[in-house]
Each structure stands twice: as C-alpha cells, then as structure tokens.
N, C-alpha and C positions, 0 to 999 in steps of 0.2 A: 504494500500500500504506500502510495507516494501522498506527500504534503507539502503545504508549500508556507513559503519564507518570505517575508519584507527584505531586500539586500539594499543596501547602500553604500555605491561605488566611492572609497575617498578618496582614492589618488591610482596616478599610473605609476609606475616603476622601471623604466625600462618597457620589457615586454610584458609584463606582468599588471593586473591592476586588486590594489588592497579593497576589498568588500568585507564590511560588516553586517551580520545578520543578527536577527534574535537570540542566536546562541554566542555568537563571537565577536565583541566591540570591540574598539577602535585601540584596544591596549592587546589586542592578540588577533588582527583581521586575518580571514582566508585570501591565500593569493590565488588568481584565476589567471589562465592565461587572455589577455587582450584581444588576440585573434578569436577567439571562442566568445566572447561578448561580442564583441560585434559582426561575428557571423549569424550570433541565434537572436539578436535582439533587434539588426539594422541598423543598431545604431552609428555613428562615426565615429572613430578613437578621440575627436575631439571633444565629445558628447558626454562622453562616461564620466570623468571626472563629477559627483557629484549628482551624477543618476539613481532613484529608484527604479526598482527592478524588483522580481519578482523570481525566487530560484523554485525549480522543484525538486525537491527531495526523497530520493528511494534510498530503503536501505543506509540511511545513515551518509551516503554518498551526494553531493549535487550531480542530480542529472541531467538539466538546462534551467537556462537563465530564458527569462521573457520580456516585454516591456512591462512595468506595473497598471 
C-alpha cells in the first residue's frame, strides 16, 4: 500500500536537490537526484528550489514525486 507525503524542495546541490518531508526536516533532508524531479514533475531545474511536491511512498521507499 503506497501513501503519500507533502515534500519541500530546499535547495539544489550540485546534481542532487535537499527535500524535506513529514518525516525528514531540514536538519537531516532526503537527497533526490534533480534529473528524477524534473523528469516526473515537469518541472524546470530552475523551479524546484522551493517547490511543493507531493512524493508517493511504497514500502518505506519514494517511488515518484508529482506536482502538489
């Protein structure tokens, strides 16, 4: 059974971007990789800084990000 998450993009890194969810703020964020957001969301790499989003959750694992 998947579930889904509020995520909030805070920054990029390189090729990576730091996202906080309801389980991980901003003192320990999940890194994602950048291509993978903006392949499953549309959005632009300039966009995400700062984007809510929406992840879905199976198994403990993210298994897409969407727009919120």
């Amino acid at each position: 059974m998947s579930e889904r998450l509020k995520v909030r993009v805070l920054l990029l890194v390189g090729d990576e971007a730091e996202i906080m969810t309801e389980l991980r703020d901003h003192r320990d964020p999940e890194r994602v990789p950048v291509a993978r957001l903006v392949r499953e969301t549309g959005l632009a790499r300039e966009e995400l800084p700062g984007a809510e989003l929406v992840a879905v959750v199976s198994a403990g694992e993210l298994e897409r990000f969407e727009r919120a």
